[in-house]
N, C-alpha and C positions, 0 to 999 in steps of 0.2 A: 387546672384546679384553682379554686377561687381562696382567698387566704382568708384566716379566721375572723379578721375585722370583717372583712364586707361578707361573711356570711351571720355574724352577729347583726349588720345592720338589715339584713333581709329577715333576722327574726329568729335565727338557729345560732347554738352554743357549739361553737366543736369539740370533738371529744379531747380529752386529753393526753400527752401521749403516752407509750407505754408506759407501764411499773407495775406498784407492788400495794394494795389495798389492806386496811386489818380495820377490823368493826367487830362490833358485840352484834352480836345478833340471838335468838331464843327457840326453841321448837315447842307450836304447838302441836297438842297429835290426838287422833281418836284414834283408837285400833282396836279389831274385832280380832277373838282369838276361833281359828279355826279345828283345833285337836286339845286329847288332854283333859282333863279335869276341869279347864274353865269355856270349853268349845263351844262358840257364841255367844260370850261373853263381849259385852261393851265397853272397855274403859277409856277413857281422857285423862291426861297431864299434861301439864306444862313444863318443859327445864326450865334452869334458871342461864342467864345471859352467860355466854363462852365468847372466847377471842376466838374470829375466823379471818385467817392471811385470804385473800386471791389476789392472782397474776391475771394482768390485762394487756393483751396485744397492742398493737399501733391500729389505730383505725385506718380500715381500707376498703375497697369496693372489692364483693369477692368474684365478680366475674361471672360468664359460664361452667368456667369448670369448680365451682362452688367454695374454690378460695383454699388459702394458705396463713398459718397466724405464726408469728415467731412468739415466746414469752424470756422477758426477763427476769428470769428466774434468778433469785435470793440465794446464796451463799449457804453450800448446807443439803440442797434441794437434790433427789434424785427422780423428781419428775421430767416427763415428756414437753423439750424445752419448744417444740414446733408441732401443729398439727394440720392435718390436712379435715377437708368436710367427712371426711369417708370415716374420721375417728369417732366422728361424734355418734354413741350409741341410740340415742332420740332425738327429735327433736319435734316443735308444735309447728301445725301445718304456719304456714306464711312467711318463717323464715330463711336467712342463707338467699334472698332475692337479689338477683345480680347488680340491678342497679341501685343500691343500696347501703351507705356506709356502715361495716358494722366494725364491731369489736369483740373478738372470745376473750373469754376466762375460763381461768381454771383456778376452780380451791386446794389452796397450799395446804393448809392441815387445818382440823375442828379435830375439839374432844370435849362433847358435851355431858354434861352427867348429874345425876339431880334424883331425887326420891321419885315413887311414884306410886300410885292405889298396888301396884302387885309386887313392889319391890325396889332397890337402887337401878337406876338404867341408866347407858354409858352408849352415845354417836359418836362413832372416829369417820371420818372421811379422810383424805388426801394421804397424806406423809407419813400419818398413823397408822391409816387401815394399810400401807404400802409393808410399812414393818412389821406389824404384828399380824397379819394374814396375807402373806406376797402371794400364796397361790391362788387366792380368791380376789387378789386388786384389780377394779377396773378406777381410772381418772373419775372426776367431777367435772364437768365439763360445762361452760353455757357460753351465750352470745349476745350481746345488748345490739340492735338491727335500728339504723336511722329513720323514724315516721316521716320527716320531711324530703331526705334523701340524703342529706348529710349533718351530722352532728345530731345533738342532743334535741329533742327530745325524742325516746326509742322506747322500744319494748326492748325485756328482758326476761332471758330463760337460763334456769340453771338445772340441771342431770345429776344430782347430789348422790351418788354411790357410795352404802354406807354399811358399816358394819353396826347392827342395832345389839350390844350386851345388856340380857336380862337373867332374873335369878333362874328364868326356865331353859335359858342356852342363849347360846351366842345366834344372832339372825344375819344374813345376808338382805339386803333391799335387790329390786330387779330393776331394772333402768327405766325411768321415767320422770317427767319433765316437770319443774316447777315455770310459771310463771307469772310476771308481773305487767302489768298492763302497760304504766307508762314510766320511767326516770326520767331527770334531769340532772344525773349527776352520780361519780365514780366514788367511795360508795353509792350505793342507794338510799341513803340514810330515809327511813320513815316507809320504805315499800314492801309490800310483804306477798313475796313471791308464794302462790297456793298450787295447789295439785288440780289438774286435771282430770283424773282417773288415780283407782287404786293401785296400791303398789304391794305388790306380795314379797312377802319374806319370810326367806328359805331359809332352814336351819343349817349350819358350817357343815354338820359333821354328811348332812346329807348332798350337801354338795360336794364335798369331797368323797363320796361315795359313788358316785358317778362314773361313768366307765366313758364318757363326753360332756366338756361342759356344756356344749351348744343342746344338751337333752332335758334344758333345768325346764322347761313350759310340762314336763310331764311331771313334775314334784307336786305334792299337792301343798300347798304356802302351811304353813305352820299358824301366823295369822296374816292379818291385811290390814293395812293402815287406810282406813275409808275417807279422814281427814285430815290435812295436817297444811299449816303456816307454818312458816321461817321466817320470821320478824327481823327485818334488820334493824338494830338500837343504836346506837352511836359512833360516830367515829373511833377508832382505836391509834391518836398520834404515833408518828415512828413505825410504820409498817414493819420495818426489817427486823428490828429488837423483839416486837413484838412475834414474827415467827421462829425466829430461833428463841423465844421463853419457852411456845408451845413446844417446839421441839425434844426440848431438854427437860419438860413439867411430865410430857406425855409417857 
């Protein structure tokens, strides 16, 4: 393995090593409602900027058999401190490529909340959605994958699993992948990871209505979110203060 000076003089930044990330970041969103009083209806908002903690593995090649990430998880945390490839619930075609440095994350907690054309609306991911709906928690999950081979600079994805509260009920999101073309750097400060495809979202009480959850592709989504950014905004100093505020604020 070649050490970070002489891969800096060949032109690559190495990653950094593990810990603990906190950034403002914002959601934009279009969402079409599919039932109900306003069904096919179009709206857009914007939140306004929330604190989000993630945890970042050590960078490593993940191999044939598609890799292992340990996290240093924060004081507090009752997330999944190791993941294997087979956790991740999505992922966009090209990554997880064996000879290829990468790095997982996982988002420690968001709880984003802001006005909007139909009402107040509230995004818990991570530690949130873990407390306030256990039976419906899936992780957040993503991966920043080396373009050169090693180190920076890399594409990045993130599987952001969310509980969406609005005045019409509480939504589940289905697993799908945001992603950013290129970083240089842990945050991503200024990248704004976009959707791929829509993402449907299920109403709680109907998935907890279920007699399987693996039967949720027969739900019909309540609406769909046809567009949405996730702005990353500026550093947030002090990562770990910063998670245990969300903690205790949420």
């Amino acid at each position: 393995m070649s050490h970070p000076a002489d891969r800096s003089a060949q032109g690559e930044q190495a990653f950094p090593e593990a810990g603990l990330d906190a950034f403002l970041s914002h959601f934009i969103i279009g969402l079409r409602f599919n039932s109900g009083g306003r069904a096919g209806d179009f709206a857009t908002f914007a939140l306004p900027a929330a604190v989000q903690t993630v945890v970042r593995s050590q960078g490593f090649m993940a191999g044939r058999d598609g890799g292992r990430a340990v996290f240093p998880l924060p004081e507090g945390s009752t997330l999944d401190g190791q993941i294997n490839r087979d956790d991740f619930l999505v992922a966009p075609r090209g990554f997880f490529q064996p000879d290829r440095e990468q790095v997982w994350l996982q988002i420690l907690n968001l709880d984003a909340k802001g006005e909007t054309p139909f009402g107040p609306v509230r995004i818990i991911l991570g530690e949130t959605f873990k407390r306030e709906y256990p039976d419906l928690f899936q992780p957040s999950f993503g991966a920043a994958q080396s373009i050169g081979g090693r180190g920076f600079p890399a594409r990045l994805f993130f599987s952001p699993n969310a509980i969406v509260e609005t005045p019409l009920g509480a939504w589940k999101t289905r697993a799908k992948a945001l992603v950013g073309a290129e970083v240089t750097e842990f945050p991503p400060i200024g990248s704004n990871p976009t959707l791929q495809e829509p993402v449907a979202l299920d109403p709680v009480e109907s998935l907890r209505a279920l007699d399987d959850p693996r039967a949720v592709e027969r739900l019909e989504p309540v609406a769909t979110i046809n567009a949405l950014a996730h702005a990353i905004d500026a550093v947030v100093h002090d990562a770990a203060s910063a998670f245990t505020s969300i903690q205790r604020s949420a």
